[in-house]
C-alpha positions in Angstrom: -33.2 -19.1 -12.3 -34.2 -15.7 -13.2 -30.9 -14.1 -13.3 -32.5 -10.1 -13.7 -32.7 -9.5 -10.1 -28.9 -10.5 -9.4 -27.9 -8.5 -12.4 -29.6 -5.4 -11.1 -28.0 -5.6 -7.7 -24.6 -6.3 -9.4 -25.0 -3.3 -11.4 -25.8 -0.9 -8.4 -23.4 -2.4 -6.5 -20.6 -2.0 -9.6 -21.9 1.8 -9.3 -21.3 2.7 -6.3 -17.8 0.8 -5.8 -16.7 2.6 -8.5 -18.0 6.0 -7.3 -16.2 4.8 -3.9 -12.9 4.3 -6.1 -13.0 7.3 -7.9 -13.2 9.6 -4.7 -9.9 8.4 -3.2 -8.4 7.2 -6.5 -8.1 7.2 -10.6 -8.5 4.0 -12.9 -4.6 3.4 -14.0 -4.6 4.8 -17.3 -2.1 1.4 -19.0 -4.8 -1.1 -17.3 -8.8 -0.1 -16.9 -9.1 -2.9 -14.7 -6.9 -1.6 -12.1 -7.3 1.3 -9.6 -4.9 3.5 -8.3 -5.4 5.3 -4.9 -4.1 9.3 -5.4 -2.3 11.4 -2.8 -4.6 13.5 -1.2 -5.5 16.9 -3.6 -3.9 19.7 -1.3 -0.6 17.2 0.0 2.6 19.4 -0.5 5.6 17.2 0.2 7.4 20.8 0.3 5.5 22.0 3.3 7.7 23.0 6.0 5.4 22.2 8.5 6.2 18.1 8.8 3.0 17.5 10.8 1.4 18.5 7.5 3.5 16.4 5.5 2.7 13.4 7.3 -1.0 14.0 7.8 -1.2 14.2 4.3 1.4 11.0 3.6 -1.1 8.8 6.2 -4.1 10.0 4.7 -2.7 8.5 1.3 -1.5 5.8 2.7 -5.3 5.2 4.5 -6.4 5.7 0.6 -4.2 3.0 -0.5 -5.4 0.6 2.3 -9.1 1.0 1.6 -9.1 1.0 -2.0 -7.5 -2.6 -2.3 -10.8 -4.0 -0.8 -12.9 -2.2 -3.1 -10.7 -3.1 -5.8 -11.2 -6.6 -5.1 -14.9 -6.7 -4.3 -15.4 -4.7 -7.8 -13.5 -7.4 -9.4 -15.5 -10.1 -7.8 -18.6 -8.1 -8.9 -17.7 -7.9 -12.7 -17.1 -11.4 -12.9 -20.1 -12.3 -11.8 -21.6 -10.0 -14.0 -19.6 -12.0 -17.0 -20.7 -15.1 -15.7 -24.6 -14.1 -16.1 -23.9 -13.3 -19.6 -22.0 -16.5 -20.2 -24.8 -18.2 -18.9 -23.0 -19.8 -16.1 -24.4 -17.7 -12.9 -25.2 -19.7 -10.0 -23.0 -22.8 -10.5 -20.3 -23.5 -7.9 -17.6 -23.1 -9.5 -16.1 -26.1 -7.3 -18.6 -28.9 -7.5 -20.9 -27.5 -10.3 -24.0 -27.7 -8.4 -26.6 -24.5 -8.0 -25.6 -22.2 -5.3 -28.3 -21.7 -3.3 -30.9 -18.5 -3.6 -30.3 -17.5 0.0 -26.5 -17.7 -0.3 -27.3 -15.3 -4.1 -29.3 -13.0 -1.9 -26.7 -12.4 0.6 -23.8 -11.7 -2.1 -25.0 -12.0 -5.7 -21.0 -12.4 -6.5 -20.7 -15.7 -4.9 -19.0 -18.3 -6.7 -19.4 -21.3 -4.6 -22.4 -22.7 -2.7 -22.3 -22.9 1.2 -20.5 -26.1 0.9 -17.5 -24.6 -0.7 -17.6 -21.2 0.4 -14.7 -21.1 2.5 -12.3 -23.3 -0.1 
């Protein structure tokens, strides 16, 4: 298996999940690996206005909500990106057998083949 192609798409996809992260968020600066979602820029917990106060305390709380699955999808993304250098892409990591092109096409992070994707 030619593992370029998946590579490629891992590494555009690692891109733009991170470009996604850093617009509602900031990598945590004790762990790299691990994204924090930031209150929004003008939010003013001193406003008197309390309409303002909790548009801005439900848009952070949106934030926190979408950057988990990012979060998780960029994790998913970097170790498949390890496993191409290890030299183990494309092996189910449940039975060991080669995950199958199409299943690689549709997410290049999988981990199991079709068999095993929902364990």
């Amino acid at each position: 298996m030619n593992t370029d192609t998946y590579k490629e798409k891992l590494l555009t996809e690692k891109v733009k999940l991170e470009e996604e992260l850093a617009d509602i968020g900031q990598k945590n600066p004790n762990n790299p690996n691990d994204w924090e979602a930031t209150p929004v820029a003008d939010m003013d917990n001193a406003d008197p206005d309390k309409n303002i106060r909790a548009d801005a305390i439900e848009e952070y709380a949106n934030r926190i909500g979408v950057s988990a699955p990012l979060e998780a999808r960029l994790t998913e993304v970097n170790a498949a990106l390890l496993r191409i250098e290890e030299g183990t892409y494309g092996v189910c990591e449940i039975s060991g057998e080669k995950i199958e092109e199409d299943r690689l096409e549709a997410n290049p992070a999988a981990r199991t083949c079709k068999a095993h994707m929902n364990d």
